[in-house]
LUMVO-214916 format. One record per atom (N, C-alpha, C): residue number from 1; residue in three letters; y, x, z; atom name. Coordinates in steps of 0.05 Angstrom, whole numbers. Layout:
% LUMVO-214916
   pos   code       py       px       pz   site
   NUM    ALA        Y        X        Z     CA
...
This chain:
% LUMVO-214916
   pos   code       py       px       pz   site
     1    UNK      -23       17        0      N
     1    UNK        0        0        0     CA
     1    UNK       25       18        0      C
     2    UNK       47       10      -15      N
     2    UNK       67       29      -19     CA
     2    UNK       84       26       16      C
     3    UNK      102       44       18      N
     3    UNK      118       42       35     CA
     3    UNK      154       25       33      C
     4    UNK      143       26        9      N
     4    UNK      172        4        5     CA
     4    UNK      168      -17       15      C
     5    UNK      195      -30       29      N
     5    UNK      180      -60       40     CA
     5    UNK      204      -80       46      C
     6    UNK      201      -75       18      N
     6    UNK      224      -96       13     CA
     6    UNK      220     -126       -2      C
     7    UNK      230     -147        2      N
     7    UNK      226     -168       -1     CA
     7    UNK      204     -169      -23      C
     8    UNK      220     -167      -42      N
     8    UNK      210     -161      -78     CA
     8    UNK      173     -154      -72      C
     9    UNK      177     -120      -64      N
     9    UNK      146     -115      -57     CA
     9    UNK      126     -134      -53      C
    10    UNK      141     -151      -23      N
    10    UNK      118     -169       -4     CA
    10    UNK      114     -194      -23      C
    11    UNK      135     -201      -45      N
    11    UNK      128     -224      -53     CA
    11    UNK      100     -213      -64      C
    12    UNK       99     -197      -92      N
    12    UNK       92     -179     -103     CA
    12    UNK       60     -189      -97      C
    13    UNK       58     -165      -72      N
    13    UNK       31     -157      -61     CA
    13    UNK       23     -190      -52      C
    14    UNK       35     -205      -47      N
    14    UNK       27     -227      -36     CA
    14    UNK       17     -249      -55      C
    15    UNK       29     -248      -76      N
    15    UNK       12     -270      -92     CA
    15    UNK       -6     -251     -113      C
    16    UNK       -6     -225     -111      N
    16    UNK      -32     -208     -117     CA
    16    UNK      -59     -214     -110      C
    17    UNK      -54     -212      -72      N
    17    UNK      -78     -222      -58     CA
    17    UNK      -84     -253      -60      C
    18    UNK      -61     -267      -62      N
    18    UNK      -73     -293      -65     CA
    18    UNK      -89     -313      -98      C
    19    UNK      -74     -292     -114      N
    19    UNK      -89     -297     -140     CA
    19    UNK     -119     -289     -139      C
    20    UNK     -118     -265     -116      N
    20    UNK     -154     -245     -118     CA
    20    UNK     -162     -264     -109      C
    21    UNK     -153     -283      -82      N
    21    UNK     -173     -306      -69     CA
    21    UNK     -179     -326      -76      C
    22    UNK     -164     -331      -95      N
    22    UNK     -164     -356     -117     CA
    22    UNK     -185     -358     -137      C
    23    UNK     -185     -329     -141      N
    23    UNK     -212     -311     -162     CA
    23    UNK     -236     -323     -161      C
    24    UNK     -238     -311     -137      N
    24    UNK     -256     -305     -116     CA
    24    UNK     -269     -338     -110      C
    25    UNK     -254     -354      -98      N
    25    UNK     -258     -383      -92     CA
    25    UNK     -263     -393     -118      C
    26    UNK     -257     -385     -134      N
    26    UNK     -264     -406     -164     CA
    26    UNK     -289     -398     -171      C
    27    UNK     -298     -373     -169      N
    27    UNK     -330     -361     -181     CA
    27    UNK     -349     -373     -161      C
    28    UNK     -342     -375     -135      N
    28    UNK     -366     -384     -124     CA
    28    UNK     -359     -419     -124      C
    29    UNK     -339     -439     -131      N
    29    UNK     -344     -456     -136     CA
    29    UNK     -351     -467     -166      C
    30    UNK     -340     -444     -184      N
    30    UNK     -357     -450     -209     CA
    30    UNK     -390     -441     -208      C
    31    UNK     -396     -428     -194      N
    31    UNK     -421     -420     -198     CA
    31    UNK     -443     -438     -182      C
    32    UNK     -423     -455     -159      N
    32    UNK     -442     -479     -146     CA
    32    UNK     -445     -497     -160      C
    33    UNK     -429     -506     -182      N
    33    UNK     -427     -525     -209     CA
    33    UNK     -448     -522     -226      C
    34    UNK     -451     -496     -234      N
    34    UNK     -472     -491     -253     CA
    34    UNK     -488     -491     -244      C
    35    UNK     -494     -482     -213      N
    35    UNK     -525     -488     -203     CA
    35    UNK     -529     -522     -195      C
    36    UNK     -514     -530     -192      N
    36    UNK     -514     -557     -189     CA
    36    UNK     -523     -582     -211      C
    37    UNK     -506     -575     -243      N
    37    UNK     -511     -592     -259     CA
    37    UNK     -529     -575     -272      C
    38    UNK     -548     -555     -265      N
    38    UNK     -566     -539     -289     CA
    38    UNK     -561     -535     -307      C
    39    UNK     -536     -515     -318      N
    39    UNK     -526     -504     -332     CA
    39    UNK     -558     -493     -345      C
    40    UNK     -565     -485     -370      N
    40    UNK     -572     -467     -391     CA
    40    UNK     -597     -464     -369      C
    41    UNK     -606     -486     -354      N
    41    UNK     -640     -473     -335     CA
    41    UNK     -630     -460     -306      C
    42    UNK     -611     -456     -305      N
    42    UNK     -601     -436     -289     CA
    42    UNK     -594     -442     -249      C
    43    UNK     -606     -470     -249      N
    43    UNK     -612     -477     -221     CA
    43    UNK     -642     -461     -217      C
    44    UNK     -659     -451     -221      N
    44    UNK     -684     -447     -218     CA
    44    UNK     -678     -420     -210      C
    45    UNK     -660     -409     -226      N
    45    UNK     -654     -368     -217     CA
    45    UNK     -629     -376     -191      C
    46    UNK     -604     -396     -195      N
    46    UNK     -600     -399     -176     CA
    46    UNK     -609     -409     -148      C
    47    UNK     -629     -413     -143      N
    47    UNK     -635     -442     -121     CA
    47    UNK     -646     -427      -98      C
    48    UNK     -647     -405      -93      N
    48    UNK     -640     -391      -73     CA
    48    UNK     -614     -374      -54      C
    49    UNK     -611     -379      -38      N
    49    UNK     -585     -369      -21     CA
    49    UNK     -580     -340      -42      C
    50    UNK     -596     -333      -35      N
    50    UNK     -588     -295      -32     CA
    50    UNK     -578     -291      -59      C
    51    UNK     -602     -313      -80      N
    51    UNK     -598     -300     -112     CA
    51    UNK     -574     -313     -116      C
    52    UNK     -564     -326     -113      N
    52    UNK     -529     -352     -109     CA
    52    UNK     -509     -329     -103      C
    53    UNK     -518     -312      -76      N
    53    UNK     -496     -293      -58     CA
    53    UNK     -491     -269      -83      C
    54    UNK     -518     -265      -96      N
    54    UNK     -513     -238     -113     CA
    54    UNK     -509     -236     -132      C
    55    UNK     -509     -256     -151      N
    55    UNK     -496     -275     -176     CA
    55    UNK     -471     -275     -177      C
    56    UNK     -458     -282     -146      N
    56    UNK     -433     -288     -148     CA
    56    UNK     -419     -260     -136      C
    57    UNK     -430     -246     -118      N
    57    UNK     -416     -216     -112     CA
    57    UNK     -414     -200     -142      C
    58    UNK     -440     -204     -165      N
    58    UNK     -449     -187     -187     CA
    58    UNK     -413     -200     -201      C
    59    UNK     -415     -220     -210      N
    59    UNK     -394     -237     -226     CA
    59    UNK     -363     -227     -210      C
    60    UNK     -360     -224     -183      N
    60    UNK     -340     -214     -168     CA
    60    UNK     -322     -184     -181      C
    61    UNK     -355     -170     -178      N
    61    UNK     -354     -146     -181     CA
    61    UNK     -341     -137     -215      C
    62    UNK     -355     -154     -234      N
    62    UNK     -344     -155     -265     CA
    62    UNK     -320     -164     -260      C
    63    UNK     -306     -178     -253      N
    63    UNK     -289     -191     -250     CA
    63    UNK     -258     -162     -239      C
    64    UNK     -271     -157     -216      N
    64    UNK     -256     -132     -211     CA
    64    UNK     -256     -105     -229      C
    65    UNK     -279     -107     -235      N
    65    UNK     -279      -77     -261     CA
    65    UNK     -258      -87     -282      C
    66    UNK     -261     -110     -283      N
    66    UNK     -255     -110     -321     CA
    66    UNK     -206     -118     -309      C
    67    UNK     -205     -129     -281      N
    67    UNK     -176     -117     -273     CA
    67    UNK     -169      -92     -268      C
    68    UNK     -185      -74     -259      N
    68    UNK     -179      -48     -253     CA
    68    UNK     -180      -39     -282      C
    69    UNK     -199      -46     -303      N
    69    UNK     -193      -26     -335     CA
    69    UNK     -168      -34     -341      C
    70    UNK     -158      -67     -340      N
    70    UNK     -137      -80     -350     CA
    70    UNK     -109      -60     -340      C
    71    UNK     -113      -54     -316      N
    71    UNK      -91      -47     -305     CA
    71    UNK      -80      -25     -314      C
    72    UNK     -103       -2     -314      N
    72    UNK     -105       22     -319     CA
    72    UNK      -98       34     -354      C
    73    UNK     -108        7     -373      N
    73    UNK      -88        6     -396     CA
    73    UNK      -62        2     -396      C
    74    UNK      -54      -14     -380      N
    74    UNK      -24      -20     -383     CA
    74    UNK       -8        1     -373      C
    75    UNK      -19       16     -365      N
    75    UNK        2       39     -343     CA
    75    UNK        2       57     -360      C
């Protein structure tokens, strides 16, 4: 986190983190959807806790790679 801390910044960093949680909250409620209405077969690989938890950390994880390349182009 920078040391500047000025208004501007906090807005900044603040709807940063709240877009990440927004992310974040949409993949695991899109992904309860698809296991729900059986997307493409895909309640049967979903329909366990853990394979649900690591589907959606795996999809998290793409999700953060492919912002960190984004970012790292633009700069």
């Amino acid at each position: 986190m920078a040391s500047d801390s000025s208004l501007e910044r906090f807005l900044m960093d603040f709807g940063l983190r709240a877009g990440a949680a927004a992310v974040v909250f949409g993949i695991f409620v899109g992904l309860g959807y698809v296991n729900r209405i059986d997307l493409f077969g895909l309640s049967s690989t979903l329909g366990s806790q853990s394979a649900f938890f690591a589907a959606a950390f795996f999809l998290v994880g793409l999700v953060a790679g492919g912002w960190i390349l984004f970012r790292r182009h633009r700069t």
